[in-house]
PDB file of the backbone (N, CA, C, O) and the ligand in Angstrom, with CONECT records:
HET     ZN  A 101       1
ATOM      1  N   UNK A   1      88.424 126.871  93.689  1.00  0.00           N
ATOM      2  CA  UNK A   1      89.515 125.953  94.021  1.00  0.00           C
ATOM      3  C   UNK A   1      89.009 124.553  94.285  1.00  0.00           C
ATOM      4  O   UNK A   1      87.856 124.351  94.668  1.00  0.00           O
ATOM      5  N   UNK A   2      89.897 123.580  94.072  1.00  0.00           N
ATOM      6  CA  UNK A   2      89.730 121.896  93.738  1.00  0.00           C
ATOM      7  C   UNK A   2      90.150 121.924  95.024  1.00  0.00           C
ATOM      8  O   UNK A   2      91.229 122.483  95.222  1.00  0.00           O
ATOM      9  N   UNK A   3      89.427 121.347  96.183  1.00  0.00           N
ATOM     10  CA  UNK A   3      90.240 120.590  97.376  1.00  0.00           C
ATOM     11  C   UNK A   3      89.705 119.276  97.586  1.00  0.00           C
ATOM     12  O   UNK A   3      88.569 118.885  97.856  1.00  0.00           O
ATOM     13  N   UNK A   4      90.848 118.659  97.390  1.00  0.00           N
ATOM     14  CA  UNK A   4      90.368 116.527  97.668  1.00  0.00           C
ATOM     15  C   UNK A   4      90.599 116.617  99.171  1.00  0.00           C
ATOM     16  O   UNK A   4      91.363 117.241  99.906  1.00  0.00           O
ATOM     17  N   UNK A   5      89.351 115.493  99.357  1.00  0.00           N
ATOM     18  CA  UNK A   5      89.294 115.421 100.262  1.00  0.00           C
ATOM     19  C   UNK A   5      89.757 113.725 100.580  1.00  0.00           C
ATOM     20  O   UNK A   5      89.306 112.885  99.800  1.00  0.00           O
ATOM     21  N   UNK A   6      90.647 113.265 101.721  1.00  0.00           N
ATOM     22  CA  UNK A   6      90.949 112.370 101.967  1.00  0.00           C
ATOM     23  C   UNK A   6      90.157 111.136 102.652  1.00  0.00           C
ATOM     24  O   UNK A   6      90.129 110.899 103.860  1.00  0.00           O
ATOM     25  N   UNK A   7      89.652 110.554 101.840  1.00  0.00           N
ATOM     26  CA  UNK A   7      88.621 109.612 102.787  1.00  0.00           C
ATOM     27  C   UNK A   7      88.923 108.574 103.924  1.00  0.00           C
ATOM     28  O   UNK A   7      89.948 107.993 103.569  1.00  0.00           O
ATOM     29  N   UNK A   8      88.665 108.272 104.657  1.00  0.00           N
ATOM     30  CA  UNK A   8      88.306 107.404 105.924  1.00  0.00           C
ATOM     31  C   UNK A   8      88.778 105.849 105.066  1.00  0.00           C
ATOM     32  O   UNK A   8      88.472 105.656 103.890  1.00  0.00           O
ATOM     33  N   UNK A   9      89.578 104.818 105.924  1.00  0.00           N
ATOM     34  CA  UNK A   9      90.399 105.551 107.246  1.00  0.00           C
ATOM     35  C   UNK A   9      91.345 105.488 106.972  1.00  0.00           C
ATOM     36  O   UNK A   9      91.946 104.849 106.109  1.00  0.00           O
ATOM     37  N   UNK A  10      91.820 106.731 108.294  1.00  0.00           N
ATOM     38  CA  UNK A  10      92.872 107.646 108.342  1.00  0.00           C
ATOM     39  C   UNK A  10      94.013 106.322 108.592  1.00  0.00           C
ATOM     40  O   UNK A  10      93.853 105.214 109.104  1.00  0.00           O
ATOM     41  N   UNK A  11      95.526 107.160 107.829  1.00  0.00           N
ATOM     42  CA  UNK A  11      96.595 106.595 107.768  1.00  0.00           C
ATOM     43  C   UNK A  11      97.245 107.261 108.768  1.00  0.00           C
ATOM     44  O   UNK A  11      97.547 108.397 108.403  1.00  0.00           O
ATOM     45  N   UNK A  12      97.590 106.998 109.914  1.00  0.00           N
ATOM     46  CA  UNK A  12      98.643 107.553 110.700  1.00  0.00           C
ATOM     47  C   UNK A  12     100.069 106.940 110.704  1.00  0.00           C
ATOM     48  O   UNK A  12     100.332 106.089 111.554  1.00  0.00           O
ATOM     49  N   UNK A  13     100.967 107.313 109.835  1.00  0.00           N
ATOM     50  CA  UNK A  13     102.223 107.061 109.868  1.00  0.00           C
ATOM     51  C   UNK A  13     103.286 107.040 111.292  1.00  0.00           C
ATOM     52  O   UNK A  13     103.334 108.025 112.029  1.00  0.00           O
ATOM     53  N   UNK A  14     104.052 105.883 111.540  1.00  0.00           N
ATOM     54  CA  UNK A  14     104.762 105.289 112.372  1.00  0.00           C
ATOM     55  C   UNK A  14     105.873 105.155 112.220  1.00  0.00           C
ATOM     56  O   UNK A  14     106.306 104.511 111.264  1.00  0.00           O
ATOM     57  N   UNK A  15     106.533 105.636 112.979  1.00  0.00           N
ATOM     58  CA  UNK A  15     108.121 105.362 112.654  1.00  0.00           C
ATOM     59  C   UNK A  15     109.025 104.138 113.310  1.00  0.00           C
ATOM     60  O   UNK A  15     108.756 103.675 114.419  1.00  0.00           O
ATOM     61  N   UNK A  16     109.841 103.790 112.708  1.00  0.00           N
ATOM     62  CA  UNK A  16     110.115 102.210 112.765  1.00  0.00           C
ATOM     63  C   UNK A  16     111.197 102.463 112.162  1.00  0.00           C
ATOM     64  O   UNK A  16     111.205 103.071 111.091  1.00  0.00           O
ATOM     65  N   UNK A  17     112.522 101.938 112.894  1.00  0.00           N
ATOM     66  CA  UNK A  17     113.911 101.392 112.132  1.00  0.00           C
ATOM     67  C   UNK A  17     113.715 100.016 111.572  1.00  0.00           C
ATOM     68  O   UNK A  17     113.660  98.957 112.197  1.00  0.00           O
ATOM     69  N   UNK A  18     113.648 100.159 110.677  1.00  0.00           N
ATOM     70  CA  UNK A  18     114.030  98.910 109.793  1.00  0.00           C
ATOM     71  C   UNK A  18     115.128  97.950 109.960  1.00  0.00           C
ATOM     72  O   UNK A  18     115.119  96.762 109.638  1.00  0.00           O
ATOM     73  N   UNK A  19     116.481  98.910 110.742  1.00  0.00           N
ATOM     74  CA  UNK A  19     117.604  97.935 110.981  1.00  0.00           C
ATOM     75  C   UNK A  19     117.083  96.949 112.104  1.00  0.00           C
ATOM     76  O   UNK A  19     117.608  95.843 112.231  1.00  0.00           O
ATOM     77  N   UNK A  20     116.083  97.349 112.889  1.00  0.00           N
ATOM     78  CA  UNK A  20     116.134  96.460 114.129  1.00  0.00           C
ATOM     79  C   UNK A  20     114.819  95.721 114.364  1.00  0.00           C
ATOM     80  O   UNK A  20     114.865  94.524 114.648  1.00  0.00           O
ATOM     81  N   UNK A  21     113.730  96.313 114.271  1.00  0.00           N
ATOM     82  CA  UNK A  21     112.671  95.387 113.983  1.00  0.00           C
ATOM     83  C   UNK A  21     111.528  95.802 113.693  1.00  0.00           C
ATOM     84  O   UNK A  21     111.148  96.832 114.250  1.00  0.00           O
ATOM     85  N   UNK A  22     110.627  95.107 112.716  1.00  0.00           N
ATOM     86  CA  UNK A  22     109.473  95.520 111.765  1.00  0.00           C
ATOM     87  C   UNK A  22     108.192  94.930 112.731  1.00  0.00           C
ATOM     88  O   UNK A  22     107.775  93.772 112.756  1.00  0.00           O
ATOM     89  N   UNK A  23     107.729  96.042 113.477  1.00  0.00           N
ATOM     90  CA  UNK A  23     106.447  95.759 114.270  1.00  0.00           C
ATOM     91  C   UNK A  23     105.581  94.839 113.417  1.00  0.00           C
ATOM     92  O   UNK A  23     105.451  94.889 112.194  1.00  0.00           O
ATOM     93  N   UNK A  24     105.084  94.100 114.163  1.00  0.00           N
ATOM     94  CA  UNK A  24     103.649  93.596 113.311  1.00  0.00           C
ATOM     95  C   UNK A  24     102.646  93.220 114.594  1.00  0.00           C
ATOM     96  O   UNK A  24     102.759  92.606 115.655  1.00  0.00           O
ATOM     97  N   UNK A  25     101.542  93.985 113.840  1.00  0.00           N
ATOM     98  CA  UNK A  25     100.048  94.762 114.899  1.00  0.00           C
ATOM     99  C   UNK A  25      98.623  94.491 114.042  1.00  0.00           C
ATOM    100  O   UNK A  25      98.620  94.338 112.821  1.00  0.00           O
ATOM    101  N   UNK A  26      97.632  94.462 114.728  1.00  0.00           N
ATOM    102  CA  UNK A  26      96.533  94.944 113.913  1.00  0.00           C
ATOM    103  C   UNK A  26      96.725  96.287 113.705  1.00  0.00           C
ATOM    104  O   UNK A  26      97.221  97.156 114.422  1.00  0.00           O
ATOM    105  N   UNK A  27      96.173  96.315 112.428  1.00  0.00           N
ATOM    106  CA  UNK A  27      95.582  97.613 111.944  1.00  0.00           C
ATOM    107  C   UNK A  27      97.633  98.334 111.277  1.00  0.00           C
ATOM    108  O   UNK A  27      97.819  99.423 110.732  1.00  0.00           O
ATOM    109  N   UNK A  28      98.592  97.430 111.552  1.00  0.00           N
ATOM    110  CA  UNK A  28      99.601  98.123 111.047  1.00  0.00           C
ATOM    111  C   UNK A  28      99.798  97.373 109.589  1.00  0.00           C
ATOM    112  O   UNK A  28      99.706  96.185 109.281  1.00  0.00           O
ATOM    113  N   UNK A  29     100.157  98.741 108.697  1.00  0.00           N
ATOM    114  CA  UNK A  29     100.491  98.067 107.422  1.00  0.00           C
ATOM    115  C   UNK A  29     101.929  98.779 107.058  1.00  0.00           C
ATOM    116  O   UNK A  29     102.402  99.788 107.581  1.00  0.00           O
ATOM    117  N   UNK A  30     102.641  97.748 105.729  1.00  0.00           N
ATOM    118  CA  UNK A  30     103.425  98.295 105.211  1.00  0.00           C
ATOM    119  C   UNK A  30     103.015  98.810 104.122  1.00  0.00           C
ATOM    120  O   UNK A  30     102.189  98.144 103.497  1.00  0.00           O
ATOM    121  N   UNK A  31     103.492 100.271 103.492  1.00  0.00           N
ATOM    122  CA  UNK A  31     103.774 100.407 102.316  1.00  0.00           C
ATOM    123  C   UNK A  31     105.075 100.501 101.441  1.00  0.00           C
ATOM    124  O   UNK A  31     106.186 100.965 101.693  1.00  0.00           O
ATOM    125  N   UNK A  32     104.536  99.883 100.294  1.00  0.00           N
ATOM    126  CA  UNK A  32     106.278 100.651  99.527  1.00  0.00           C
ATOM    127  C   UNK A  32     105.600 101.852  98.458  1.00  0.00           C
ATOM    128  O   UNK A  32     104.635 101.993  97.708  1.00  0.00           O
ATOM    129  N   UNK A  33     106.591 102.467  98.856  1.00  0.00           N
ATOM    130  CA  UNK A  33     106.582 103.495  98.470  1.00  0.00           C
ATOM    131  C   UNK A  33     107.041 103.843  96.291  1.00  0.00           C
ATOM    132  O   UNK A  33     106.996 104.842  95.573  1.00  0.00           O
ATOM    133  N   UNK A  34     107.330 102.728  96.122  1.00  0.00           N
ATOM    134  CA  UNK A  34     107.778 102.484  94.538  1.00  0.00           C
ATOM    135  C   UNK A  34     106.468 101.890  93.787  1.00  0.00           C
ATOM    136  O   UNK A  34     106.122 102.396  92.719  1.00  0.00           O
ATOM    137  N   UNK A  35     105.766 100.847  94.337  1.00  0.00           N
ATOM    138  CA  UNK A  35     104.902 100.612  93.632  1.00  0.00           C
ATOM    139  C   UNK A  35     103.001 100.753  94.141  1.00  0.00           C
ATOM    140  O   UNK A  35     101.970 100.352  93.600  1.00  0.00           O
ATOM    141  N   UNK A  36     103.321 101.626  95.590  1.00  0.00           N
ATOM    142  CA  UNK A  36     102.361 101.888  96.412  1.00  0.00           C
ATOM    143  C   UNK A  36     101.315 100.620  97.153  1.00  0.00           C
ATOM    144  O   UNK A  36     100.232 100.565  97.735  1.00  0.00           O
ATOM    145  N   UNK A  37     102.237  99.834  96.778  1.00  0.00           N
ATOM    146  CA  UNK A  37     101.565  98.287  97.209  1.00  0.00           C
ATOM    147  C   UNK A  37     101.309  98.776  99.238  1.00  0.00           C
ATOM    148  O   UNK A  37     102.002  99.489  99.963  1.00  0.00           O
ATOM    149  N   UNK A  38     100.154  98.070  99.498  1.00  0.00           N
ATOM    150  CA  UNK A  38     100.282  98.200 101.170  1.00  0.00           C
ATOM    151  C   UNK A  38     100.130  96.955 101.326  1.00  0.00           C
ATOM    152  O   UNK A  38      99.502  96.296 100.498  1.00  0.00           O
ATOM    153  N   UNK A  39     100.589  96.501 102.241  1.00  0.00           N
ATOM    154  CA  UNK A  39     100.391  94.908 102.994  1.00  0.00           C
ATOM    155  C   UNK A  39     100.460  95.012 104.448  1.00  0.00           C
ATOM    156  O   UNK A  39     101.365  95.546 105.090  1.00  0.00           O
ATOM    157  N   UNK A  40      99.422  94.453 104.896  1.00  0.00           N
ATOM    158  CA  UNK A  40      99.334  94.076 106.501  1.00  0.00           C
ATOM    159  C   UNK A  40     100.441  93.577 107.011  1.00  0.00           C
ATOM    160  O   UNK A  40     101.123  92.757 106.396  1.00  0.00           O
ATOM    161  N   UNK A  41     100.718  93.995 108.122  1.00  0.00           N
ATOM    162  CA  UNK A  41     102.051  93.428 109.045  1.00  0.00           C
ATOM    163  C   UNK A  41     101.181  91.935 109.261  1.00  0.00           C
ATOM    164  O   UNK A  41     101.826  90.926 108.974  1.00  0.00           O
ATOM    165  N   UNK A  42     100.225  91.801 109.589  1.00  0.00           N
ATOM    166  CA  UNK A  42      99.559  90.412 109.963  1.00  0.00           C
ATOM    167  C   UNK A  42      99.279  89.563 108.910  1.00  0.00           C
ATOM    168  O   UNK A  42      98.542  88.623 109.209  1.00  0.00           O
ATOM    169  N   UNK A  43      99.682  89.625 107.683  1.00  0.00           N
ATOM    170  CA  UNK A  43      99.537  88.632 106.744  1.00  0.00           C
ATOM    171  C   UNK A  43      99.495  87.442 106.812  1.00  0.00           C
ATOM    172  O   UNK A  43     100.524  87.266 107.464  1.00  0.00           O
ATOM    173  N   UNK A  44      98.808  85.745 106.519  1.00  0.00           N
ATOM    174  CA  UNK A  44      98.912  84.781 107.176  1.00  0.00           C
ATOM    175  C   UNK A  44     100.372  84.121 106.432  1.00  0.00           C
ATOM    176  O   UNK A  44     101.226  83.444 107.004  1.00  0.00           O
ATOM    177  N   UNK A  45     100.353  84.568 104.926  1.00  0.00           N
ATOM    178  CA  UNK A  45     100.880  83.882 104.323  1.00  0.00           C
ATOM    179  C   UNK A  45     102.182  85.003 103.842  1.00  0.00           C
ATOM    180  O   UNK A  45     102.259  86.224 103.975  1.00  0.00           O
ATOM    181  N   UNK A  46     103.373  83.752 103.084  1.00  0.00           N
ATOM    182  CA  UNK A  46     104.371  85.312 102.460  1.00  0.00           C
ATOM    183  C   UNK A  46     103.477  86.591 101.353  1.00  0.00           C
ATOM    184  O   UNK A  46     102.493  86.383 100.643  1.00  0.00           O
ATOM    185  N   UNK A  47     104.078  87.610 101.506  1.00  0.00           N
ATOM    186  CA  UNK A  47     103.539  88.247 100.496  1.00  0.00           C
ATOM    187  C   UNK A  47     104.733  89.325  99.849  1.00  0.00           C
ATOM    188  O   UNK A  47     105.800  89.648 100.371  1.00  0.00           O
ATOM    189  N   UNK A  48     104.230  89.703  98.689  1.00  0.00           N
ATOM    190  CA  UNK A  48     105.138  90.466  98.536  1.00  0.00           C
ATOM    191  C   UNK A  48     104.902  91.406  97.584  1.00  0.00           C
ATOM    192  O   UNK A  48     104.392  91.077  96.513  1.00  0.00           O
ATOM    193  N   UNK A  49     105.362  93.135  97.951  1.00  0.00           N
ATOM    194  CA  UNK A  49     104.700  93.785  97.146  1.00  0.00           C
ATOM    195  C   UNK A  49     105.224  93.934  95.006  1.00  0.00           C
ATOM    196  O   UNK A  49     106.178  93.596  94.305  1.00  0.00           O
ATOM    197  N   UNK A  50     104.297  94.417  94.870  1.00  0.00           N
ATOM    198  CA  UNK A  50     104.220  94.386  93.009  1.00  0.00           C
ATOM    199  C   UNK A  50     105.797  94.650  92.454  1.00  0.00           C
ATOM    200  O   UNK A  50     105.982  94.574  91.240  1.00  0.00           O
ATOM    201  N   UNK A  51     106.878  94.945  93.308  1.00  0.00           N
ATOM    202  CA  UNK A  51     107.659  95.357  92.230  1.00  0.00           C
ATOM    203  C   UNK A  51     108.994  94.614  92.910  1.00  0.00           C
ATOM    204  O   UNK A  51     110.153  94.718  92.510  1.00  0.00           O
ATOM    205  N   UNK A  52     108.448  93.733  94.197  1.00  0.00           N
ATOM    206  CA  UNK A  52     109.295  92.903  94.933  1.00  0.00           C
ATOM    207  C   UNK A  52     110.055  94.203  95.491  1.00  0.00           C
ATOM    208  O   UNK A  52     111.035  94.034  94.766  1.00  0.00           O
ATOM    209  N   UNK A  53     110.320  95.156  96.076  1.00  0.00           N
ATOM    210  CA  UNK A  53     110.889  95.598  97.162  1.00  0.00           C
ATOM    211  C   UNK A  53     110.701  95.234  98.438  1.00  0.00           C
ATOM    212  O   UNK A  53     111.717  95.215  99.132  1.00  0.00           O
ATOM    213  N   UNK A  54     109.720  94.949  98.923  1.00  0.00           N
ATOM    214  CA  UNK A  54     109.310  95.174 100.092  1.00  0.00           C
ATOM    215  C   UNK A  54     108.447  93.440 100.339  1.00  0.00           C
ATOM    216  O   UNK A  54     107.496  93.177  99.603  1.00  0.00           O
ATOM    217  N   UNK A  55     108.929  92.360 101.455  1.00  0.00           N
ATOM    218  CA  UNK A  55     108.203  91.001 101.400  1.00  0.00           C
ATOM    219  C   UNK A  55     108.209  90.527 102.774  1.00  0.00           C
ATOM    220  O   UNK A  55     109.267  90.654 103.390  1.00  0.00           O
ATOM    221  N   UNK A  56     107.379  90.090 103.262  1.00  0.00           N
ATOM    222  CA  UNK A  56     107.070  89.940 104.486  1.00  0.00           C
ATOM    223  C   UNK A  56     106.645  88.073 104.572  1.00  0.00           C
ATOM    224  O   UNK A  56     105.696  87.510 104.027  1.00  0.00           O
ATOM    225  N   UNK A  57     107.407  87.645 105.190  1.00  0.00           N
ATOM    226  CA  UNK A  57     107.065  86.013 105.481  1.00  0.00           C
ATOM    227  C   UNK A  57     106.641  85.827 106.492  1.00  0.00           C
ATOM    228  O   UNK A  57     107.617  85.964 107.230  1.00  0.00           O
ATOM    229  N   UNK A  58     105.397  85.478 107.386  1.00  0.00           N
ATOM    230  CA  UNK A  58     105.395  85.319 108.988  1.00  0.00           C
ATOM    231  C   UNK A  58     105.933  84.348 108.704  1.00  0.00           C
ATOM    232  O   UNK A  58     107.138  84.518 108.891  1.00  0.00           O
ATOM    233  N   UNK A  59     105.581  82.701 108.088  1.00  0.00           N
ATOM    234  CA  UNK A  59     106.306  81.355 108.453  1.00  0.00           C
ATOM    235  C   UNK A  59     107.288  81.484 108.595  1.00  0.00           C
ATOM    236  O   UNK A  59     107.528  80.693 109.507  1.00  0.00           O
ATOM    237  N   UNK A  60     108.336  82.042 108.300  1.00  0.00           N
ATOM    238  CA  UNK A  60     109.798  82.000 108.472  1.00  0.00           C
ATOM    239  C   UNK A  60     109.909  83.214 109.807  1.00  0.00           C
ATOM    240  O   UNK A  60     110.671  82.946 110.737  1.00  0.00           O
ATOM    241  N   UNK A  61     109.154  84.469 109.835  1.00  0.00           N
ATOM    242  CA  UNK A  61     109.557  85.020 111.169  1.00  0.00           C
ATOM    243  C   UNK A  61     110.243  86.162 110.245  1.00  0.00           C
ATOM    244  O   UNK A  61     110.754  87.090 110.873  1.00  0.00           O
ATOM    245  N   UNK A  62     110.302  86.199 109.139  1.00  0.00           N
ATOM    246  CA  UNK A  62     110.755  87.779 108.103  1.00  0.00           C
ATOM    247  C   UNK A  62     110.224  88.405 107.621  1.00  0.00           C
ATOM    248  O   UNK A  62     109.177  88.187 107.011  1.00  0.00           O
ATOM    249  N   UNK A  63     110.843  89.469 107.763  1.00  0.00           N
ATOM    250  CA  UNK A  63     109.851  91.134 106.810  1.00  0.00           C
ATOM    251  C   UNK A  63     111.460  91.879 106.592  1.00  0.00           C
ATOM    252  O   UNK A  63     112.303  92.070 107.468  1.00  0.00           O
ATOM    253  N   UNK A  64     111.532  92.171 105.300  1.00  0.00           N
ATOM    254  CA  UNK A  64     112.571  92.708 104.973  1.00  0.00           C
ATOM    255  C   UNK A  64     112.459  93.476 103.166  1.00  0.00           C
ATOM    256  O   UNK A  64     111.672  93.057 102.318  1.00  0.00           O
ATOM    257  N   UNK A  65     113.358  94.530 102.964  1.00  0.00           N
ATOM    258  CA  UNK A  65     112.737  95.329 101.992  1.00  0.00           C
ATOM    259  C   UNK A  65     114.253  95.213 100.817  1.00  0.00           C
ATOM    260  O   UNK A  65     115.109  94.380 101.115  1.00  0.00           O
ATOM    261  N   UNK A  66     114.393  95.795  99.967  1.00  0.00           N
ATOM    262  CA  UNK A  66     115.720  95.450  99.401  1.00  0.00           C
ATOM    263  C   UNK A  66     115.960  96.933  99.543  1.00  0.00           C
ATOM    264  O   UNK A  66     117.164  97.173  99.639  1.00  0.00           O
ATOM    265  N   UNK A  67     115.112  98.110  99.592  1.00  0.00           N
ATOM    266  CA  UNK A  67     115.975  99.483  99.734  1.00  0.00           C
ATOM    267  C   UNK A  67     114.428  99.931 100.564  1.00  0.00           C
ATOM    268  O   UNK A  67     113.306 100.332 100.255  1.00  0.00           O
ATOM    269  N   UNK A  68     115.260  99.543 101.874  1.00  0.00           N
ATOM    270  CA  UNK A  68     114.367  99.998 103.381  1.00  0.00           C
ATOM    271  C   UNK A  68     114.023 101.251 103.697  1.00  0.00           C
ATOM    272  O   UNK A  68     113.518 101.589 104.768  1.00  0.00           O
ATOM    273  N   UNK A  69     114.356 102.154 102.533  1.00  0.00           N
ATOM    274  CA  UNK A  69     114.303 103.739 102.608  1.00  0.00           C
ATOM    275  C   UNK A  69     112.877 103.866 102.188  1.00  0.00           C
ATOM    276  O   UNK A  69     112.126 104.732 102.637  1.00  0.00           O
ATOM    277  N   UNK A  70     112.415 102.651 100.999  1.00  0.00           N
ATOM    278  CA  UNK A  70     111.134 102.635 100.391  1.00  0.00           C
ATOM    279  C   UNK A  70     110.258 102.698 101.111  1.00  0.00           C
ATOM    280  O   UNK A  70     109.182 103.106 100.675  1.00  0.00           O
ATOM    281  N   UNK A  71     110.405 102.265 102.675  1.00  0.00           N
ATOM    282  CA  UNK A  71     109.204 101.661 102.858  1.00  0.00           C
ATOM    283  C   UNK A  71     108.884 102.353 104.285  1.00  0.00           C
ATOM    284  O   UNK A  71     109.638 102.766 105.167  1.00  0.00           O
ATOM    285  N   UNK A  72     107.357 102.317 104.160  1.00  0.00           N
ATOM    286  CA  UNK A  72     107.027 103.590 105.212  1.00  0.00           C
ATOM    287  C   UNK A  72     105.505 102.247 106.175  1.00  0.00           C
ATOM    288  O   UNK A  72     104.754 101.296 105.958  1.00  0.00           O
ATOM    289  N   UNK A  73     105.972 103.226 107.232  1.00  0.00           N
ATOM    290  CA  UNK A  73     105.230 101.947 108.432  1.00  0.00           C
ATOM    291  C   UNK A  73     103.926 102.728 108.709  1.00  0.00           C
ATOM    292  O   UNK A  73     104.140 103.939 108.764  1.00  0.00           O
ATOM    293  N   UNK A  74     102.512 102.346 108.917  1.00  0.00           N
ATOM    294  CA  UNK A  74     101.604 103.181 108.973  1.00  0.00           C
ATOM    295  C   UNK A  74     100.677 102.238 109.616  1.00  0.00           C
ATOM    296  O   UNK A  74     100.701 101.009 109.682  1.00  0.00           O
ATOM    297  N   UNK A  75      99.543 103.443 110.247  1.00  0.00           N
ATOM    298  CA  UNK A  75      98.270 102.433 110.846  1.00  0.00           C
ATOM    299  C   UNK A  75      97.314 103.231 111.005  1.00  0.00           C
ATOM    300  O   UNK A  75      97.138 104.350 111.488  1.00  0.00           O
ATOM    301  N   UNK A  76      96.334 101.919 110.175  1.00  0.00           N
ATOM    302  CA  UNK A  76      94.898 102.582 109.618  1.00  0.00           C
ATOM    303  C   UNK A  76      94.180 102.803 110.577  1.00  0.00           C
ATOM    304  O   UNK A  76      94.323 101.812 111.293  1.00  0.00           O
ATOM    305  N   UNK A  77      93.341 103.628 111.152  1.00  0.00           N
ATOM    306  CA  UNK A  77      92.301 103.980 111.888  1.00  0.00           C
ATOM    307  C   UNK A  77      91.466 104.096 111.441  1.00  0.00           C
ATOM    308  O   UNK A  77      91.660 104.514 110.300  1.00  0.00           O
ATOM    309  N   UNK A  78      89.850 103.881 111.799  1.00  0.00           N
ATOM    310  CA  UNK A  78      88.605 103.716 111.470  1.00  0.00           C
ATOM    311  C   UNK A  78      88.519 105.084 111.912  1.00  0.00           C
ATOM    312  O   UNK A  78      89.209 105.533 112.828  1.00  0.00           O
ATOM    313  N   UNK A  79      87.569 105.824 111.181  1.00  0.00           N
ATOM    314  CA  UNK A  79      86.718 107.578 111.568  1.00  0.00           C
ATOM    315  C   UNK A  79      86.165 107.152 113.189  1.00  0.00           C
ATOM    316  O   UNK A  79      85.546 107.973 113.866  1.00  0.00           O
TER     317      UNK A  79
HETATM  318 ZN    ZN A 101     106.833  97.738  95.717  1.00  0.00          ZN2+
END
């Protein structure tokens, strides 16, 4: 039997309403889940992932997704 093994570091998934507010932390990232893009909640600049669902502006003070179901809140830990 094939068993993969998941390498370091660990993703611990976070739960977060999207209707009310999108933490931003070290070590927290977003993913979307459509084009598997991840982006740091701490980004300096806008960013936005590959298929534009999911875009996060600090200058303006926004993080918002176009289908918020996509997108899953997580934080990386070092081994
Ligand atoms: Zn995407």
């Amino acid at each position: 039997m094939n068993v993969k093994k998941i390498s370091a570091p660990r993703k611990l998934p976070i739960a977060f309403d999207p209707k009310r507010s999108w933490p931003r932390k070290d070590g927290y990232y977003y993913e979307c889940m459509i084009c598997q893009d991840t982006i740091s909640s701490m980004v300096p600049t806008y960013v936005r992932c590959r298929c534009r669902t999911l875009s996060i502006d600090p200058e303006a003070g926004r993080m918002g997704a176009r289908d918020e179901s996509k997108i899953q809140l997580f934080e990386k830990r070092s081994p």
